[in-house]
N, CA, C and O atoms as a Maestro MAE file, in Angstrom:
{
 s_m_m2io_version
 :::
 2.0.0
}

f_m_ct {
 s_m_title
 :::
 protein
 m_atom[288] {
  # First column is atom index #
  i_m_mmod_type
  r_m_x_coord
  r_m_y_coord
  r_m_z_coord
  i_m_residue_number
  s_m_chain_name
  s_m_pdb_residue_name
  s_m_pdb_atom_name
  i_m_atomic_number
  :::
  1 25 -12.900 11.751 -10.705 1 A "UNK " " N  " 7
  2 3 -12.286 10.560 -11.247 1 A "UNK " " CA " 6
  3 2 -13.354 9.609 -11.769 1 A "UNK " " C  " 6
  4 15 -13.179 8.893 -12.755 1 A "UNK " " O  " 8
  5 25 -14.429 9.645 -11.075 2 A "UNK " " N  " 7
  6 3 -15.425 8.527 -11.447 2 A "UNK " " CA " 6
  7 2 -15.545 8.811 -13.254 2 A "UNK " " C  " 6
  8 15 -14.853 8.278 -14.122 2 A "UNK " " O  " 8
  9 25 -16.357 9.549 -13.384 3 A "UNK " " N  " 7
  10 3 -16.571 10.168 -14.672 3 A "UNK " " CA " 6
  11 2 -15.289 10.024 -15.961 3 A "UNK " " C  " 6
  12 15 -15.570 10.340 -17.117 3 A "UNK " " O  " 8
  13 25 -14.073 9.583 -15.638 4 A "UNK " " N  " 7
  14 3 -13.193 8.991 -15.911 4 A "UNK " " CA " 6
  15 2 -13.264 7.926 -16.197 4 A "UNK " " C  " 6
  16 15 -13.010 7.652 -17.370 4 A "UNK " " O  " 8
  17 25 -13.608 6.935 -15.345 5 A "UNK " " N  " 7
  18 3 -13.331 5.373 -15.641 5 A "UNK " " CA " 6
  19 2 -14.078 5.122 -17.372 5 A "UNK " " C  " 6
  20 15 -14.759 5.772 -18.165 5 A "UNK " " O  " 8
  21 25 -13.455 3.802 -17.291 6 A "UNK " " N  " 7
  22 3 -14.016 3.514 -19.014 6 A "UNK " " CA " 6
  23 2 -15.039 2.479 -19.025 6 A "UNK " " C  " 6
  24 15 -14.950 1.736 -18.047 6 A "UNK " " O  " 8
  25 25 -15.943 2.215 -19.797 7 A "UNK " " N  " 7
  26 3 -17.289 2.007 -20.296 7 A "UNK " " CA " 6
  27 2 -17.416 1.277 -19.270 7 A "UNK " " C  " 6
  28 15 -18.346 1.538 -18.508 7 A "UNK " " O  " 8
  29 25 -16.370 -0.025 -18.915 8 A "UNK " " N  " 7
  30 3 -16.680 -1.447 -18.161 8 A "UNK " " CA " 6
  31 2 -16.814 -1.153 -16.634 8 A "UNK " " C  " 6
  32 15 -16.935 -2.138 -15.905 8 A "UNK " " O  " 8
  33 25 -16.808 0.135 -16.042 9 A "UNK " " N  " 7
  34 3 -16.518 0.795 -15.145 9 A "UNK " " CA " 6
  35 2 -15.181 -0.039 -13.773 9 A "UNK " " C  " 6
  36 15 -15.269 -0.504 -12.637 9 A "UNK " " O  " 8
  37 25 -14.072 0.186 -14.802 10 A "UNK " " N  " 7
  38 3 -12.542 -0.463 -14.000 10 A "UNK " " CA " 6
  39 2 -11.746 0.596 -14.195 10 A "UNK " " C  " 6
  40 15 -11.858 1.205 -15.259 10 A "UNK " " O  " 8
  41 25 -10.743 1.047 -13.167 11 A "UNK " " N  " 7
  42 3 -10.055 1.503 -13.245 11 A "UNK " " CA " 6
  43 2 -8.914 1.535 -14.324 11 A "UNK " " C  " 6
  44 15 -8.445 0.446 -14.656 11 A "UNK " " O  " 8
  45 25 -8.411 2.706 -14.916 12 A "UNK " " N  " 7
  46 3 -7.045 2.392 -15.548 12 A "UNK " " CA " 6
  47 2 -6.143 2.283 -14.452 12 A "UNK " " C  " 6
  48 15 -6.308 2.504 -13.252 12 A "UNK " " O  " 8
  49 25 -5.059 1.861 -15.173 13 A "UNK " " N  " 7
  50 3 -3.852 1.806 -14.339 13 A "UNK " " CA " 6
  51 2 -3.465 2.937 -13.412 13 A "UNK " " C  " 6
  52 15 -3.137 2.904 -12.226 13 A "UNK " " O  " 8
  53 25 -3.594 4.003 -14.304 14 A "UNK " " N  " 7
  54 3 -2.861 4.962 -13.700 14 A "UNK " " CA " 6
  55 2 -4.116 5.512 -12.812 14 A "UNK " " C  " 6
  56 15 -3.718 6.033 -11.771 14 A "UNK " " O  " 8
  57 25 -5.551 5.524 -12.971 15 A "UNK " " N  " 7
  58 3 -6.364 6.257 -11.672 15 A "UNK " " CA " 6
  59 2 -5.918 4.843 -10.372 15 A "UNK " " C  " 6
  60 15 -6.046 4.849 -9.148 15 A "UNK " " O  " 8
  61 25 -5.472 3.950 -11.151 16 A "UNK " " N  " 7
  62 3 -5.606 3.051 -9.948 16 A "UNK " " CA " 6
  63 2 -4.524 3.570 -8.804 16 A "UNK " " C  " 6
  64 15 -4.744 3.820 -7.620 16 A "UNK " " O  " 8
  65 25 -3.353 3.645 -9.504 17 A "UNK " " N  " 7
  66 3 -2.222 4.144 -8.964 17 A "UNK " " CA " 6
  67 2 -2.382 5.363 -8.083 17 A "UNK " " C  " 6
  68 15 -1.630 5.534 -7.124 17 A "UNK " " O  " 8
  69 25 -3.091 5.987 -8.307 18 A "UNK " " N  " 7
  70 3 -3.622 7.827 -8.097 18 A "UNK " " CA " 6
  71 2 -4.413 7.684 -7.384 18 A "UNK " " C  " 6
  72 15 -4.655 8.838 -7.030 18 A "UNK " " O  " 8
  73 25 -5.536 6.582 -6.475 19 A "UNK " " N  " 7
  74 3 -6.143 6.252 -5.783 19 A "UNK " " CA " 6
  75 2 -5.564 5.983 -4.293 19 A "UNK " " C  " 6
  76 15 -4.739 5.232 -3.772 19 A "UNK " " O  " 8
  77 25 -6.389 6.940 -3.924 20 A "UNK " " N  " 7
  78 3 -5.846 6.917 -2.602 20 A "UNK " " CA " 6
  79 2 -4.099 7.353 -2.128 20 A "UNK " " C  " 6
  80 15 -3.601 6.839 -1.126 20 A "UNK " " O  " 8
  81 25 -3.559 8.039 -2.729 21 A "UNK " " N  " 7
  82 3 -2.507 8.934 -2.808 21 A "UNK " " CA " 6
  83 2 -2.858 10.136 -2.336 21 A "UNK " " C  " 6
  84 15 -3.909 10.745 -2.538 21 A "UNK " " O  " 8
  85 25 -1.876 10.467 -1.660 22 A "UNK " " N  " 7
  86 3 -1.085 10.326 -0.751 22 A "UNK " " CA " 6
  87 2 -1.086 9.735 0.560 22 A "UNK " " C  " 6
  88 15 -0.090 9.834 1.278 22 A "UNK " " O  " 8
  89 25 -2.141 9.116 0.938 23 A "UNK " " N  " 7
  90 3 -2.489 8.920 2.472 23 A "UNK " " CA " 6
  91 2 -2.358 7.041 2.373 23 A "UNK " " C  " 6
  92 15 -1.613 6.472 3.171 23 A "UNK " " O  " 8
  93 25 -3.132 6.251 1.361 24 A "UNK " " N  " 7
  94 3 -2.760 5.421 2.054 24 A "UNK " " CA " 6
  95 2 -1.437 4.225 1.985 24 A "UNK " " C  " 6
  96 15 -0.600 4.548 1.142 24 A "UNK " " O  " 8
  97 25 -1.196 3.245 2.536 25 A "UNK " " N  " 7
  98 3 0.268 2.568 2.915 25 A "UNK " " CA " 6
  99 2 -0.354 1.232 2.637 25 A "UNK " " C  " 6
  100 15 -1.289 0.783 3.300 25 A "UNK " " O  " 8
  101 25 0.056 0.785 1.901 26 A "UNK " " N  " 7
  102 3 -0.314 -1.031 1.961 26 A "UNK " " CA " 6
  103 2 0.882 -1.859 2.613 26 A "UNK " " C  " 6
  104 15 2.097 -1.871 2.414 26 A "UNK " " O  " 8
  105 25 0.229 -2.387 3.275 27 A "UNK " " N  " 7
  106 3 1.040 -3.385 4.004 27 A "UNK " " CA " 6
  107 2 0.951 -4.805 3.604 27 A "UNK " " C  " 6
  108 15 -0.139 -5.375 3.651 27 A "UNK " " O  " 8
  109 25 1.881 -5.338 3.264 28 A "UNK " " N  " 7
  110 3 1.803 -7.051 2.765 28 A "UNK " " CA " 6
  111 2 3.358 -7.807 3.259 28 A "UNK " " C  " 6
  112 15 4.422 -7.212 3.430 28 A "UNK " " O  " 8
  113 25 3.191 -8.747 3.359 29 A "UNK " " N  " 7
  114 3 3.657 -10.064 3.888 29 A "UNK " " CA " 6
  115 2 4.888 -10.224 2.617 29 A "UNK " " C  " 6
  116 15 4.636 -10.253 1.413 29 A "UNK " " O  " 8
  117 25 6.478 -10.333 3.343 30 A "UNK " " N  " 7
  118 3 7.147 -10.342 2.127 30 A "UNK " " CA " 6
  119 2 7.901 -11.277 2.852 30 A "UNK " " C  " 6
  120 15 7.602 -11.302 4.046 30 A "UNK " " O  " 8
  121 25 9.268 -12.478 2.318 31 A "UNK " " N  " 7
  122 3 9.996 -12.979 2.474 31 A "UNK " " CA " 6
  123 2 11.528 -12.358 2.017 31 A "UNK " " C  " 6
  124 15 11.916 -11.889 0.947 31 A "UNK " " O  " 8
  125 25 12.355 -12.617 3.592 32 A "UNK " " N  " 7
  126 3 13.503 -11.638 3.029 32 A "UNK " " CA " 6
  127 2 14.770 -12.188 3.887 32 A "UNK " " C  " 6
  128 15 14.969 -11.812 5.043 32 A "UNK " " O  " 8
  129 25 15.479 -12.974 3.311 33 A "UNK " " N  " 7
  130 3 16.401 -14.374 3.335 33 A "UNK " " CA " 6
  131 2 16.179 -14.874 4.351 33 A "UNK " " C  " 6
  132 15 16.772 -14.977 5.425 33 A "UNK " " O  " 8
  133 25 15.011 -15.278 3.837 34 A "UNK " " N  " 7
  134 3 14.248 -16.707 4.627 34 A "UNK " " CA " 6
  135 2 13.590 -16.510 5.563 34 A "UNK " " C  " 6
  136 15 13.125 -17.494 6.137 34 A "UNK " " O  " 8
  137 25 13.324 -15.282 6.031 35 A "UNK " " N  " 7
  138 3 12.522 -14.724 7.395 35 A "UNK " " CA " 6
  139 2 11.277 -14.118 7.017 35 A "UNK " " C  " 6
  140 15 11.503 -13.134 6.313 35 A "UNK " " O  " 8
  141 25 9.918 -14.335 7.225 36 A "UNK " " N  " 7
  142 3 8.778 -13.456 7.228 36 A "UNK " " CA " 6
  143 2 9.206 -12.216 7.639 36 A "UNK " " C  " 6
  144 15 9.798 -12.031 8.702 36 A "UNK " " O  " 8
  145 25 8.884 -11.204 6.699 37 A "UNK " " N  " 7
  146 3 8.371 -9.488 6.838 37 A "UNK " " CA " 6
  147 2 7.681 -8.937 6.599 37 A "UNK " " C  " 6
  148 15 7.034 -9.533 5.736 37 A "UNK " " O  " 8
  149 25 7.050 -7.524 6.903 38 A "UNK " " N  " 7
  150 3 6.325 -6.869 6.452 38 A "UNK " " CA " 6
  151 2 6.524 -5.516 5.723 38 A "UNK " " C  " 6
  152 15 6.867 -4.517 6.355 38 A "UNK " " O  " 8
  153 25 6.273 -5.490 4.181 39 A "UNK " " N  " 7
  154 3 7.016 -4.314 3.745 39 A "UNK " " CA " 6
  155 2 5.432 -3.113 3.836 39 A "UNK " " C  " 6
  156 15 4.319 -3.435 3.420 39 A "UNK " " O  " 8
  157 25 5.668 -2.195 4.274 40 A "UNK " " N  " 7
  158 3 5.269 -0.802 3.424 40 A "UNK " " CA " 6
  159 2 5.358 -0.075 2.294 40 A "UNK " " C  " 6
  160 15 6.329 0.586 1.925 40 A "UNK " " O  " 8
  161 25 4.441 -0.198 1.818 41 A "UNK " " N  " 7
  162 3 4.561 0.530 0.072 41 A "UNK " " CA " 6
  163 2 3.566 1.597 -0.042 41 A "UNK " " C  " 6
  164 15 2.553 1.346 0.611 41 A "UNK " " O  " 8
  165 25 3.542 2.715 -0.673 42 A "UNK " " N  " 7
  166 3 2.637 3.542 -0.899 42 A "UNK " " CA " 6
  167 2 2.213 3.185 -2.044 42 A "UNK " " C  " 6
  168 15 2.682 2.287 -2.743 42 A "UNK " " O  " 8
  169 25 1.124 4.016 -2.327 43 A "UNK " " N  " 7
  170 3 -0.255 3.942 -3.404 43 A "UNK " " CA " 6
  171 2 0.060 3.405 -4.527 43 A "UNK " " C  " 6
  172 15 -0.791 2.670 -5.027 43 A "UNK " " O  " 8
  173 25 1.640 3.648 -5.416 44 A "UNK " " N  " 7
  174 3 2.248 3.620 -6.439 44 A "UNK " " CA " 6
  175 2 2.970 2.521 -6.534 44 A "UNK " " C  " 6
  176 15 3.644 2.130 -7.487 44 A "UNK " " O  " 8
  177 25 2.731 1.856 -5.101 45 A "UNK " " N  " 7
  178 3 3.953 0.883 -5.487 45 A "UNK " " CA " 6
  179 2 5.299 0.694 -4.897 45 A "UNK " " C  " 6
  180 15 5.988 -0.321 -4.791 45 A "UNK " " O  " 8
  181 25 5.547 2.188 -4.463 46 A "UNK " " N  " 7
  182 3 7.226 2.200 -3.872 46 A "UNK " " CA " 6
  183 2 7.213 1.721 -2.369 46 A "UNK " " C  " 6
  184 15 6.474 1.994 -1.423 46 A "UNK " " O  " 8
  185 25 8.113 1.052 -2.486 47 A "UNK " " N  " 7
  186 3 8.366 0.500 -0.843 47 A "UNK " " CA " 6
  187 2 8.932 1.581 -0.266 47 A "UNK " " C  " 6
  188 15 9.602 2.490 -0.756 47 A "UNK " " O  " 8
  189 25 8.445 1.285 1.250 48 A "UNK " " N  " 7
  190 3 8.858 2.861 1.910 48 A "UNK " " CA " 6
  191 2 9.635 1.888 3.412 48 A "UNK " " C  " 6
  192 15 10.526 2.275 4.168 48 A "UNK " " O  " 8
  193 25 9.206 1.134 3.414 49 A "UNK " " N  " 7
  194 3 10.009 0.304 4.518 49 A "UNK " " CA " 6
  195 2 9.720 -1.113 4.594 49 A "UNK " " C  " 6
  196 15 8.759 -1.632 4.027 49 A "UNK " " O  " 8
  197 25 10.599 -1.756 5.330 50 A "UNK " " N  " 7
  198 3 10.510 -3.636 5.983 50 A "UNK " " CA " 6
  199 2 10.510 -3.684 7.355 50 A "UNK " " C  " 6
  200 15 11.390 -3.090 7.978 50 A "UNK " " O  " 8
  201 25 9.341 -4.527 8.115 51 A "UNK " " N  " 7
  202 3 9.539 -4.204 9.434 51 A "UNK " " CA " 6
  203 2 9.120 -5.819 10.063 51 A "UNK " " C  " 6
  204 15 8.415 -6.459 9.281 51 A "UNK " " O  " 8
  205 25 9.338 -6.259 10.870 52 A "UNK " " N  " 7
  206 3 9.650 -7.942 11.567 52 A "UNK " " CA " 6
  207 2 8.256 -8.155 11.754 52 A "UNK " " C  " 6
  208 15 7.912 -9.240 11.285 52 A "UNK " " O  " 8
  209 25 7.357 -7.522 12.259 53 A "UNK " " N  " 7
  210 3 5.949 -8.107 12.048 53 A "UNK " " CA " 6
  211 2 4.637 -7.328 11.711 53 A "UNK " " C  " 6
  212 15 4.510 -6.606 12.700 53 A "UNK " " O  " 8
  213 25 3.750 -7.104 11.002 54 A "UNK " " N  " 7
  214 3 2.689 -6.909 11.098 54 A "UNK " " CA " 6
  215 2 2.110 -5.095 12.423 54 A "UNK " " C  " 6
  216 15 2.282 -3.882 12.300 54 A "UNK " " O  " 8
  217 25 1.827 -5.471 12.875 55 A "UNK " " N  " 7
  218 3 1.790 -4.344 14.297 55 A "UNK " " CA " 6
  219 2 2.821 -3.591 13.782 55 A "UNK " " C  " 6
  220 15 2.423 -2.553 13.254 55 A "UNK " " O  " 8
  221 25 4.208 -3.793 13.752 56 A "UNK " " N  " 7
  222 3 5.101 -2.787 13.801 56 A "UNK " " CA " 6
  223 2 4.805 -1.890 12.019 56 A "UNK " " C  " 6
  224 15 4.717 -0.723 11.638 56 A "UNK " " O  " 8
  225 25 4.738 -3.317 11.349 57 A "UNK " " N  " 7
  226 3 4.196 -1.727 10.007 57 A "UNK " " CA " 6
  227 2 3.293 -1.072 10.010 57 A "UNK " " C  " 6
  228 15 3.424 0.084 9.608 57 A "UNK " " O  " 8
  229 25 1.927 -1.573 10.495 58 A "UNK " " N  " 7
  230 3 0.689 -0.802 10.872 58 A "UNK " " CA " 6
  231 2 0.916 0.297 11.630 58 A "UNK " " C  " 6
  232 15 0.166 1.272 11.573 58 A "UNK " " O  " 8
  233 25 2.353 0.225 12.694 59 A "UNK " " N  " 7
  234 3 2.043 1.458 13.798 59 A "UNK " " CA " 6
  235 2 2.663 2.491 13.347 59 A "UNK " " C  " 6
  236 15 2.345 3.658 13.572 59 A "UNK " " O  " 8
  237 25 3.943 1.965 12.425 60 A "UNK " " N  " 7
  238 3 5.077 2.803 11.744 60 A "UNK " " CA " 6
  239 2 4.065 3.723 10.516 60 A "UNK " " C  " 6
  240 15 4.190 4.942 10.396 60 A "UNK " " O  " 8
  241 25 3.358 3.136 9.909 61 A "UNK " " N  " 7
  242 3 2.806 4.113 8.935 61 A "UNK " " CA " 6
  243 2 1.804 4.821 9.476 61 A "UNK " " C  " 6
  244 15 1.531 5.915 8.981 61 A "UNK " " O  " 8
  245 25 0.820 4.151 10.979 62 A "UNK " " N  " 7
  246 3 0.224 5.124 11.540 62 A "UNK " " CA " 6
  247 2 1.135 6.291 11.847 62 A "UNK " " C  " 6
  248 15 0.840 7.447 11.545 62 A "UNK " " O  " 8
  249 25 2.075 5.999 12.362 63 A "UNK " " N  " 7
  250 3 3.252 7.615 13.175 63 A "UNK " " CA " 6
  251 2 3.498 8.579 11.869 63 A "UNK " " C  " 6
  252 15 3.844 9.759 11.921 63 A "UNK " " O  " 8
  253 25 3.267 7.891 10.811 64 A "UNK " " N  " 7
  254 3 3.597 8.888 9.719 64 A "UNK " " CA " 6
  255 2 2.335 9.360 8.567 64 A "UNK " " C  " 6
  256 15 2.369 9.587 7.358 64 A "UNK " " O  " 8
  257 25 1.275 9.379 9.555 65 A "UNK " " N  " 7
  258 3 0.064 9.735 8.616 65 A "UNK " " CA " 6
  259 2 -0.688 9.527 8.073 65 A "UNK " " C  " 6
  260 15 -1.573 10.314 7.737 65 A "UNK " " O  " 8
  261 25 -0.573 8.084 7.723 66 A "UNK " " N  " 7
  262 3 -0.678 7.028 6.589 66 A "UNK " " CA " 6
  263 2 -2.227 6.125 7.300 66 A "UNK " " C  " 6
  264 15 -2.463 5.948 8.495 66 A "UNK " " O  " 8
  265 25 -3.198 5.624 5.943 67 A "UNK " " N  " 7
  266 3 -3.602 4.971 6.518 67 A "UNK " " CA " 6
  267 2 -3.319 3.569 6.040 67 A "UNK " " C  " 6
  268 15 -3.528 3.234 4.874 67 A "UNK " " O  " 8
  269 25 -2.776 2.647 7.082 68 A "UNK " " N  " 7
  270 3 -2.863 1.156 6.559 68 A "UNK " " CA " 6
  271 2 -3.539 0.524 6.327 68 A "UNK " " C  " 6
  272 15 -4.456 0.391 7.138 68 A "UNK " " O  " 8
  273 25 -3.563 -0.474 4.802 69 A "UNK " " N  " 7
  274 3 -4.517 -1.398 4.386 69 A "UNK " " CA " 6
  275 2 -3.701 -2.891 4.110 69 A "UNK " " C  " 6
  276 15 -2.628 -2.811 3.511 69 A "UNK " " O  " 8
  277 25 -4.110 -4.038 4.469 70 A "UNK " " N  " 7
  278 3 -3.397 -5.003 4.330 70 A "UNK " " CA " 6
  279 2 -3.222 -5.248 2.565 70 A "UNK " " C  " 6
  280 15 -3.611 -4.553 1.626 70 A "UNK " " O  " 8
  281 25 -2.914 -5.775 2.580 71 A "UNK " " N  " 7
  282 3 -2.646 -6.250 0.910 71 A "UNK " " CA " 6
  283 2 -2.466 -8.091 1.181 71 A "UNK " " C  " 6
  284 15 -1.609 -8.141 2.063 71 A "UNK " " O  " 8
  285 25 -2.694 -8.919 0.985 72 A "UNK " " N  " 7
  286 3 -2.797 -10.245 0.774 72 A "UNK " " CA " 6
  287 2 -2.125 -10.850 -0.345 72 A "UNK " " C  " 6
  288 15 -2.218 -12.062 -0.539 72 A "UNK " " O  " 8
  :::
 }
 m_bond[287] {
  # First column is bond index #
  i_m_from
  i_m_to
  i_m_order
  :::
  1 1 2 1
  2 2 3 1
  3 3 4 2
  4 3 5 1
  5 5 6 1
  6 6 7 1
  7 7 8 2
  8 7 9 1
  9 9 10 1
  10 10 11 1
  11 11 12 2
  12 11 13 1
  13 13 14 1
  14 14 15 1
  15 15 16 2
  16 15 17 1
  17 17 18 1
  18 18 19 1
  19 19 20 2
  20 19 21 1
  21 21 22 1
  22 22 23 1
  23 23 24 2
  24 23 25 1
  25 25 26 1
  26 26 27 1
  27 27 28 2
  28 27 29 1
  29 29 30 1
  30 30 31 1
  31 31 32 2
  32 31 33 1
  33 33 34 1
  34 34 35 1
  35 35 36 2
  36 35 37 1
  37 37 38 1
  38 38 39 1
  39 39 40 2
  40 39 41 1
  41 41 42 1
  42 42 43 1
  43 43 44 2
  44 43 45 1
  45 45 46 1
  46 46 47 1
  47 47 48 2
  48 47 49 1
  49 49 50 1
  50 50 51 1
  51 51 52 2
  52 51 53 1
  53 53 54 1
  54 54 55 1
  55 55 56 2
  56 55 57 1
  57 57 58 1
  58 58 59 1
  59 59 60 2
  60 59 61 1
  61 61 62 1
  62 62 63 1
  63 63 64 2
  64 63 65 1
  65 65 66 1
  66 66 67 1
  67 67 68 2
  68 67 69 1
  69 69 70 1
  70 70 71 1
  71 71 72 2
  72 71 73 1
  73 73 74 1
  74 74 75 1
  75 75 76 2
  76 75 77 1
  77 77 78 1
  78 78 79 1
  79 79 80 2
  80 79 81 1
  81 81 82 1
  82 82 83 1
  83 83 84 2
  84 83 85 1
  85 85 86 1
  86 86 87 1
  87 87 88 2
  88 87 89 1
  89 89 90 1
  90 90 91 1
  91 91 92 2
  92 91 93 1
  93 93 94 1
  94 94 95 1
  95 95 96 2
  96 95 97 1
  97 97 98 1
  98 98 99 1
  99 99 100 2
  100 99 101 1
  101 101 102 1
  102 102 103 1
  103 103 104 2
  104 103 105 1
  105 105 106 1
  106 106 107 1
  107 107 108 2
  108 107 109 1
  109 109 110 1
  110 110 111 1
  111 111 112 2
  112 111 113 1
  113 113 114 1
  114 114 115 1
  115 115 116 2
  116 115 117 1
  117 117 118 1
  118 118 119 1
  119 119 120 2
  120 119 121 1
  121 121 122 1
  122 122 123 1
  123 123 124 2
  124 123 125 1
  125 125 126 1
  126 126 127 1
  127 127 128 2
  128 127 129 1
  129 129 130 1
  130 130 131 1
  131 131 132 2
  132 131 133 1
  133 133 134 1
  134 134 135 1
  135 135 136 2
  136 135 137 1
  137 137 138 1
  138 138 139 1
  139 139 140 2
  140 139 141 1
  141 141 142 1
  142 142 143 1
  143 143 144 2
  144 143 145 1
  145 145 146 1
  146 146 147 1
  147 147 148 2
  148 147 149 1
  149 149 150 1
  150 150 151 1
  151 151 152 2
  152 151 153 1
  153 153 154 1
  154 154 155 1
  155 155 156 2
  156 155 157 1
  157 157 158 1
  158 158 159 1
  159 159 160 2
  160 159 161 1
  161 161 162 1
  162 162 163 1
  163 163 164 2
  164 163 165 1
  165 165 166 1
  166 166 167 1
  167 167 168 2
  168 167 169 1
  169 169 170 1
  170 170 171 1
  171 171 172 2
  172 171 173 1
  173 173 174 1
  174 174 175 1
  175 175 176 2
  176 175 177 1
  177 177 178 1
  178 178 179 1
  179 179 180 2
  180 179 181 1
  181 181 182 1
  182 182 183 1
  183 183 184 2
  184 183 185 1
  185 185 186 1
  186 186 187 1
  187 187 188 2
  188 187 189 1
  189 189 190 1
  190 190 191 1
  191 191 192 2
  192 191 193 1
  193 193 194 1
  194 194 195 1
  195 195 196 2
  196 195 197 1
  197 197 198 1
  198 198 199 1
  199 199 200 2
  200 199 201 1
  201 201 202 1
  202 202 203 1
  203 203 204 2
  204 203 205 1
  205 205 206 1
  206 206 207 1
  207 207 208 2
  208 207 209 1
  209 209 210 1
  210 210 211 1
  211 211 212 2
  212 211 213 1
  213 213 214 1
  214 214 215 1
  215 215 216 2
  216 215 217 1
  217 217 218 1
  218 218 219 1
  219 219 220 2
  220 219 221 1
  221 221 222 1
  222 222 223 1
  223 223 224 2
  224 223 225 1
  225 225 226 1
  226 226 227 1
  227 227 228 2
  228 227 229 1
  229 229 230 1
  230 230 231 1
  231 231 232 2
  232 231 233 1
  233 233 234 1
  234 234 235 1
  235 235 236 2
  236 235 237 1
  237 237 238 1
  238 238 239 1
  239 239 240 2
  240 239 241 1
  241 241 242 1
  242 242 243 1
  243 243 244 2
  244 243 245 1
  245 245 246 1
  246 246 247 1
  247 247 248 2
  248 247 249 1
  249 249 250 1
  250 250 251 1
  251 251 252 2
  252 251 253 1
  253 253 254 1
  254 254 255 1
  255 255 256 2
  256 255 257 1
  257 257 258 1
  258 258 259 1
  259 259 260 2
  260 259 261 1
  261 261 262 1
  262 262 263 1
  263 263 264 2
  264 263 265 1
  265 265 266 1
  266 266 267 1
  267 267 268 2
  268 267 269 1
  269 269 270 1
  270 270 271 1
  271 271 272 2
  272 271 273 1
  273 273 274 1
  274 274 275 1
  275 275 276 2
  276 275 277 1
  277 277 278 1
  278 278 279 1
  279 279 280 2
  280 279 281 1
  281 281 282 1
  282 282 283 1
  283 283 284 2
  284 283 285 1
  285 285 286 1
  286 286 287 1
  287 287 288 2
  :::
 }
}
């Protein structure tokens, strides 16, 4: 992939997307009628779950393989 990137050395979209697929899970801080959550999304973007705090998405995508990275 490196040998890929373009002159400015940044990702395109799509190696960005393709990075780190299949394994890792981003976890970020979502609002969801009116209550703090935490959704799970894989590499691409797709949400894979909502869970009440923090710990519980980290442990949920640990049980499934995944490695978690926060997202901010």
């Amino acid at each position: 992939m490196m040998n890929e990137m373009t002159n400015n050395n940044k990702l395109t979209e799509a190696q960005f997307v393709a990075l780190g697929l299949p394994h890792l899970a981003y976890v970020k801080p979502i609002l969801v009628e009116g209550a703090d959550r935490f959704a799970i999304h894989r590499a691409d973007g797709v949400m894979l779950a909502i869970l009440e705090d923090r710990a519980q998405a980290i442990a949920a995508a640990l049980e499934n393989h995944l490695v978690p990275v926060s997202v901010h």
